[in-house]
C-alpha positions as CSV (number, residue, x, y, z in Angstrom):
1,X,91.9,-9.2,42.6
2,X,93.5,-11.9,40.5
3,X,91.2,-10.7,37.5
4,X,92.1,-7.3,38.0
5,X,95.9,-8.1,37.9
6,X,95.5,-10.0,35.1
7,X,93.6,-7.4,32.9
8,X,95.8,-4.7,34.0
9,X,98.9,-5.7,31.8
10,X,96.3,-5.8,28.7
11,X,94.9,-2.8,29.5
12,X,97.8,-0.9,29.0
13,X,98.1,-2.3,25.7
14,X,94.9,-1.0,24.7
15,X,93.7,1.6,22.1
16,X,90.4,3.5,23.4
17,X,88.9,4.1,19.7
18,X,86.2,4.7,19.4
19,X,85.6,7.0,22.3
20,X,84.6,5.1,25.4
21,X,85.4,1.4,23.5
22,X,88.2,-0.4,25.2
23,X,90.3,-2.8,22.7
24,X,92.1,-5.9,23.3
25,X,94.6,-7.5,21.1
26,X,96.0,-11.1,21.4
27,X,96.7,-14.2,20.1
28,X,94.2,-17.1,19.6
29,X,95.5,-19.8,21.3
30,X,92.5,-21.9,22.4
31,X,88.8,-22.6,21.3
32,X,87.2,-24.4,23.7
33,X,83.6,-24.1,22.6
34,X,81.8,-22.6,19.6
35,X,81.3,-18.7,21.1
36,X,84.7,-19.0,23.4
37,X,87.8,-17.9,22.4
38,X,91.4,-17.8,24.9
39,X,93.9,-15.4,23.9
40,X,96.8,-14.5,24.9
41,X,98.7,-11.3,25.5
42,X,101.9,-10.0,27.2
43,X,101.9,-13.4,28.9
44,X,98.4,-13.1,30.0
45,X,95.3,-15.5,29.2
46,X,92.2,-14.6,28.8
47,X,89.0,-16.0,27.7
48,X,86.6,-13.8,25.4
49,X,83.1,-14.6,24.9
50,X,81.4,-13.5,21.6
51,X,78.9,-11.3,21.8
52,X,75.2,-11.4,20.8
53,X,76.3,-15.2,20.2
54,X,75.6,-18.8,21.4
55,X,76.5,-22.0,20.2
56,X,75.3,-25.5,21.0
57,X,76.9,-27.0,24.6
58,X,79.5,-29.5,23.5
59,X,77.3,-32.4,24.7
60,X,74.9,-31.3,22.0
61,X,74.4,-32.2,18.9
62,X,77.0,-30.2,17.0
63,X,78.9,-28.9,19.7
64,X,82.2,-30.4,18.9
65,X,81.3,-29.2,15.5
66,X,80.6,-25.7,16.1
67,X,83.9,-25.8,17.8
68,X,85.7,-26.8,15.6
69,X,84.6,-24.5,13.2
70,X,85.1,-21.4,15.5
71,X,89.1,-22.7,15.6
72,X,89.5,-22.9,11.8
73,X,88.1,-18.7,12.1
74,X,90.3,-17.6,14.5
75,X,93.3,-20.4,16.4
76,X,96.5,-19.2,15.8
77,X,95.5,-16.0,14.5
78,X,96.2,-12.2,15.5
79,X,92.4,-10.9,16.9
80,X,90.6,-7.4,18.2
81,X,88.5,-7.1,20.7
82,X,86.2,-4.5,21.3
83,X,85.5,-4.9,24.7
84,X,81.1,-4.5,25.8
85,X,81.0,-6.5,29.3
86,X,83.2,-7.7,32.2
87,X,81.2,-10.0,34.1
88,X,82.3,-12.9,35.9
89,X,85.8,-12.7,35.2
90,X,85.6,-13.2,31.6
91,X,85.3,-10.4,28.8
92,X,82.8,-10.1,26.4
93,X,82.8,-8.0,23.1
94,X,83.1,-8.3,19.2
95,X,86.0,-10.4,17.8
96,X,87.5,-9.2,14.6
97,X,90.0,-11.4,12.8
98,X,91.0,-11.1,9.5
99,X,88.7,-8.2,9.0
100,X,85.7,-10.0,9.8
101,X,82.9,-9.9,12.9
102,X,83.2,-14.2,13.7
103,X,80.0,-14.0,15.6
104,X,78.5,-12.8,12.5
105,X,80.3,-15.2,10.8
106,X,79.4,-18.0,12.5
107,X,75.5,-17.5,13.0
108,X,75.9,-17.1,8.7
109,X,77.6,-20.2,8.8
110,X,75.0,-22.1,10.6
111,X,76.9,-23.0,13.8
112,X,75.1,-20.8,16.2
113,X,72.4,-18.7,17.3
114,X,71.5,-15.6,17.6
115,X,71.9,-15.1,21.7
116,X,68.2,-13.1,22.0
117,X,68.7,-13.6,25.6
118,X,71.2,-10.9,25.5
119,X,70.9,-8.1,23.4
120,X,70.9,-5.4,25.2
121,X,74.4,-4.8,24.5
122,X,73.3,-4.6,21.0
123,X,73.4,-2.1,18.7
124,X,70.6,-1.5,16.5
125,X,72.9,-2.5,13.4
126,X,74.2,-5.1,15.3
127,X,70.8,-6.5,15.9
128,X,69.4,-6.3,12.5
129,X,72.6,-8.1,11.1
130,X,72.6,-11.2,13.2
131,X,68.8,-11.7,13.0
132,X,69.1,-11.5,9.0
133,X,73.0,-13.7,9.4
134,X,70.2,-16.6,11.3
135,X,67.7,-16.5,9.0
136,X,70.0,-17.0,5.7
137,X,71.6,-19.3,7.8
138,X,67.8,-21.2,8.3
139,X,66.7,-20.8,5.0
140,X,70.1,-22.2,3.5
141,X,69.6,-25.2,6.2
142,X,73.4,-24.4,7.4
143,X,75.2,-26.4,9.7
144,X,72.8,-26.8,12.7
145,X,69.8,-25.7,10.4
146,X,69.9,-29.3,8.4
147,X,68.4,-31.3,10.8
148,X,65.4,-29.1,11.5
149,X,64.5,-26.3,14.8
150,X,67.3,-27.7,17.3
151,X,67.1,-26.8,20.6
152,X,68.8,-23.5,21.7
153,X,71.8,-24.4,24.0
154,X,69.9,-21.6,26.8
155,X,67.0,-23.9,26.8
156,X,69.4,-27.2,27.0
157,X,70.7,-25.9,29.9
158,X,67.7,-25.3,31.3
159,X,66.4,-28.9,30.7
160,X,69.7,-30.1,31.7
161,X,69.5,-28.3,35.3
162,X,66.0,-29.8,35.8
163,X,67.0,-33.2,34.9
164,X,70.1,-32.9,37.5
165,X,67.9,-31.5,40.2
166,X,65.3,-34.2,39.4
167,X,68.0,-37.1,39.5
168,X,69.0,-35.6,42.9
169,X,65.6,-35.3,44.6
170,X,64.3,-38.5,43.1
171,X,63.2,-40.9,45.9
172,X,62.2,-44.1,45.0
173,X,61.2,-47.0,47.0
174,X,62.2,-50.4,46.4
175,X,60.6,-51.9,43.8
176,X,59.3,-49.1,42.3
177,X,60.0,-47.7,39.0
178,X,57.1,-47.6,36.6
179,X,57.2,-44.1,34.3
180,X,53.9,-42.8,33.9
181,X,53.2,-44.4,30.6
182,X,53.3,-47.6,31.7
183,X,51.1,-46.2,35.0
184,X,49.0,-45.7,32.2
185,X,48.7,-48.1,30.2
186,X,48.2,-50.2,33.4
187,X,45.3,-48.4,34.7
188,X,43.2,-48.5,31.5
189,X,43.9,-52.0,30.9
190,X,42.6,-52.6,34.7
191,X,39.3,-50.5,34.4
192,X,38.4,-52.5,30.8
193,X,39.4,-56.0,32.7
194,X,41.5,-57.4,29.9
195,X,44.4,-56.6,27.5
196,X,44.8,-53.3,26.3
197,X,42.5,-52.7,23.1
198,X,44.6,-51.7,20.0
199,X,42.8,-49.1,17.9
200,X,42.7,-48.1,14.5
201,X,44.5,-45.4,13.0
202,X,44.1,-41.8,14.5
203,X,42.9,-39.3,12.7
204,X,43.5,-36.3,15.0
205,X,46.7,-34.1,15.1
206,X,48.0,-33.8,17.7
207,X,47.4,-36.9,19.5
208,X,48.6,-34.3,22.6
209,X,47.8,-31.1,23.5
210,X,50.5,-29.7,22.7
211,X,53.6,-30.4,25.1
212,X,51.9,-32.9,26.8
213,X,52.8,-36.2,27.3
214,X,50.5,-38.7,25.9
215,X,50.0,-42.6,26.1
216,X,49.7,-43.6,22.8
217,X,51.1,-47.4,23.0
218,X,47.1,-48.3,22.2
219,X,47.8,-47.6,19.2
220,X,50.5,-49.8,18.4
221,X,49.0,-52.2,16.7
222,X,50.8,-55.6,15.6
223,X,52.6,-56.1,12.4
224,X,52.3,-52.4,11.8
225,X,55.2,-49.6,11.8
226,X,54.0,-46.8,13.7
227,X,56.1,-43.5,13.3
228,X,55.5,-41.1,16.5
229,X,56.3,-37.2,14.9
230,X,57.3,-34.6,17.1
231,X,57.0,-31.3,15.6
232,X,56.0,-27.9,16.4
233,X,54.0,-25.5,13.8
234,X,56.3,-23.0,14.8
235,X,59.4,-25.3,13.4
236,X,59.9,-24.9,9.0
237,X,60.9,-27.9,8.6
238,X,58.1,-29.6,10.5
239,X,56.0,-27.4,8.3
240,X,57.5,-28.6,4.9
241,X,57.4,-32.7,6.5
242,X,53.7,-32.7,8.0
243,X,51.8,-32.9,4.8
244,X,54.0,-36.0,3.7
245,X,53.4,-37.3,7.2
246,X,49.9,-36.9,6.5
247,X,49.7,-38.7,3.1
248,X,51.6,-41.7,4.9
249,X,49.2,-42.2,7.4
250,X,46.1,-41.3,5.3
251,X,47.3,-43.8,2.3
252,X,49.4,-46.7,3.6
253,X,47.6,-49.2,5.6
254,X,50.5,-50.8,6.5
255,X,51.5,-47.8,8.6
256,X,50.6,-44.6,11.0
257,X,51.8,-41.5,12.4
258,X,51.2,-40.5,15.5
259,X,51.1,-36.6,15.6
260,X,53.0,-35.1,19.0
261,X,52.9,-31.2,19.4
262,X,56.1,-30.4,21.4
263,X,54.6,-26.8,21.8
264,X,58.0,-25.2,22.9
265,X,61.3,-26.7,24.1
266,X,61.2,-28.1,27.9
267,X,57.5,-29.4,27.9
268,X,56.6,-33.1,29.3
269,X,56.9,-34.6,25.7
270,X,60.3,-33.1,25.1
271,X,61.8,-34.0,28.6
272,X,60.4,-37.4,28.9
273,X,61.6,-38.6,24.7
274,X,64.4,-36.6,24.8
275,X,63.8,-34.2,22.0
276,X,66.4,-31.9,21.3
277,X,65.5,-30.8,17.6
278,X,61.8,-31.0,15.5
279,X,61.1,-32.5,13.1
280,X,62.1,-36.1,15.6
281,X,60.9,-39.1,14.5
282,X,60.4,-42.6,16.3
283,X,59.9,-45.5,14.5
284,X,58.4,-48.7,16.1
285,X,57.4,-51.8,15.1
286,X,54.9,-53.8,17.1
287,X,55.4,-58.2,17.1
């Protein structure tokens, strides 16, 4: 009820063009992520999500800066809505300021994806433009693109709701707090009765299949840097940096790389090192 009585004052300052398209006009008065605008009208505030978009949760890694960038689009500017979806209480549809489509704008700018999740309220057009918006925005290694293949913000929720539910459910007795590499790393060194034995330099890639986690502290062997390099053959970047990781390990003997397939986003390897973006390295250094 208080969402209806709250649209219905903006609602009468509609226009219905085209046919069967409802159009909201308002003020931009808050941004308070990178796809989420609030405007205001006749008094009213309302908060529009842009469609077809999504842009990194403001704990991510550019999330404040995808932000920020949405506000210097639209704040304090006159905007149109066209109205697709009223679910939840919240509106979303296509935001036009200044003659522009800012969710087109922003995927081309490199602050957000490309929502495939939801595209059903796509048009064919629509579709075709942020797809090609993405990929300019990829090969141009935009904003978000520079660092690599980050995660998507759906699958960073995702990880973050496991890791909540997790730290909820986790029971764990006193005294008792090993993570499975160091469970082990303990049970080899048991069954060879003695230290762990450090070996040479891999040669396979992956260490992993690909994912998986993987022990590899056997490998860290002393007075060496050892670079662990997440990366997934589906990533450009990782692409473009494996060969070089390659020459490094086949050429320097004072270092290695130890290849980690993350497969896709939320796998054992990327919850348990926290990857949020390929190519990741680690860089350690055994005394």
């Amino acid at each position: 009820m208080i969402f209806t009585r709250v649209l219905v004052p903006l609602f009468l300052l509609c226009l219905a063009s085209p046919a069967n398209a409802l159009i909201l006009r308002g003020l931009a008065s808050e941004v308070p992520n990178g796809n989420s605008i609030v405007i205001r009208s006749n008094g009213q505030r309302l908060t529009i999500f842009l469609k077809g978009v999504d842009a990194p949760e403001l704990k991510q890694e550019f999330g404040d800066e995808a932000r920020q960038h949405l506000a210097s689009l639209v704040l304090g500017k006159a905007i149109e809505v066209q109205v697709d979806e009223l679910p939840d209480g919240h509106v979303v549809g296509k935001v036009i300021c200044d003659r522009m489509d800012i969710g087109l704008q922003v995927i081309r700018d490199g602050v957000a994806w490309y929502d495939t999740t939801k595209v059903n309220s796509l048009s064919d057009e629509e579709r075709r433009s942020y797809v090609d918006a993405e990929q300019a925005a990829r090969t141009e290694l935009r904003g978000i693109w520079e660092i690599g293949s980050p995660m998507p913000p759906w699958e960073w929720r995702r990880a973050e709701a496991e890791r909540q539910y997790q730290l909820h459910n986790r029971k764990t007795k006193p005294g008792q707090g090993l993570e499975m590499e160091d469970i082990l790393f303990k049970s080899r060194r048991s069954r060879t009765g003695g230290s762990a034995r450090a070996l040479g330099k891999p040669t396979a890639r992956p260490l992993n299949r690909p994912g998986q986690d993987y022990n590899f502290t056997e490998y860290l062997t002393q007075g060496r840097i050892s670079i662990v390099y997440f990366y997934a053959d589906w990533c450009p970047s990782c692409r473009a940096l494996t060969p070089v990781m390659d020459q490094i390990n086949s050429q320097d003997p004072n270092m290695q790389v130890l290849f980690m397939d993350i497969g896709t986003w939320n796998t054992p390897v990327t919850q348990r090192y926290n990857v949020a973006y390929v190519p990741y390295l680690k860089i350690l250094f055994r005394i």
